[in-house]
C-alpha positions in Angstrom: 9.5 -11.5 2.2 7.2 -12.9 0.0 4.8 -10.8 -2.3 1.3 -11.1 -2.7 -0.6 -8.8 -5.3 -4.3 -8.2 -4.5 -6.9 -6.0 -6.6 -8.4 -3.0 -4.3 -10.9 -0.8 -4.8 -11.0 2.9 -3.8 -11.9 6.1 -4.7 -9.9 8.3 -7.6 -9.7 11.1 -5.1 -7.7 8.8 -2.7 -5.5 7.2 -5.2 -4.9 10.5 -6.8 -3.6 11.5 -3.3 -1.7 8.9 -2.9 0.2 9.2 -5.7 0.4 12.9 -5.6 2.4 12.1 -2.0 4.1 8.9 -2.8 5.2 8.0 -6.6 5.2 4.2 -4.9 1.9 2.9 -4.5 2.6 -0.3 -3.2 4.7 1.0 -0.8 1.8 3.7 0.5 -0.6 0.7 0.3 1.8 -1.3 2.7 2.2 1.4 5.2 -1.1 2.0 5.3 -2.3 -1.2 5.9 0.7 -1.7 8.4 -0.5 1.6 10.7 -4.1 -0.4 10.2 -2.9 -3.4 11.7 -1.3 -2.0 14.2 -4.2 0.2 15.7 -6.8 -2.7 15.2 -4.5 -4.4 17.7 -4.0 -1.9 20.2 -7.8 -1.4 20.1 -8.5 -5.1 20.6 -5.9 -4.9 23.6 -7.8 -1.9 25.2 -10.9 -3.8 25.0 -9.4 -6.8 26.7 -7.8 -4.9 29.4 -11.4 -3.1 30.1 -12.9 -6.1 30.6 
């Protein structure tokens, strides 16, 4: 799988977090955005099957 880097911005208090969970940021990062992903898609769904 390919890797992309990308510059983010959030807070220290989240970072701090983050790494106080998880020594692998990246990783954390990818999860994250994975869980995101996935719940933006089950929401569009819901919306389509409402309609």
């Amino acid at each position: 799988m390919a890797v992309v880097k990308k510059t983010v911005s959030i807070t220290e208090e989240i970072y701090k977090e983050s790494v106080g969970l998880s020594k692998n940021f990246s990783q954390t990062i990818n999860e994250a955005l994975k869980e995101y992903i996935k719940k933006r898609k089950r929401e569009k769904s819901y919306r389509l099957q409402a309609s």
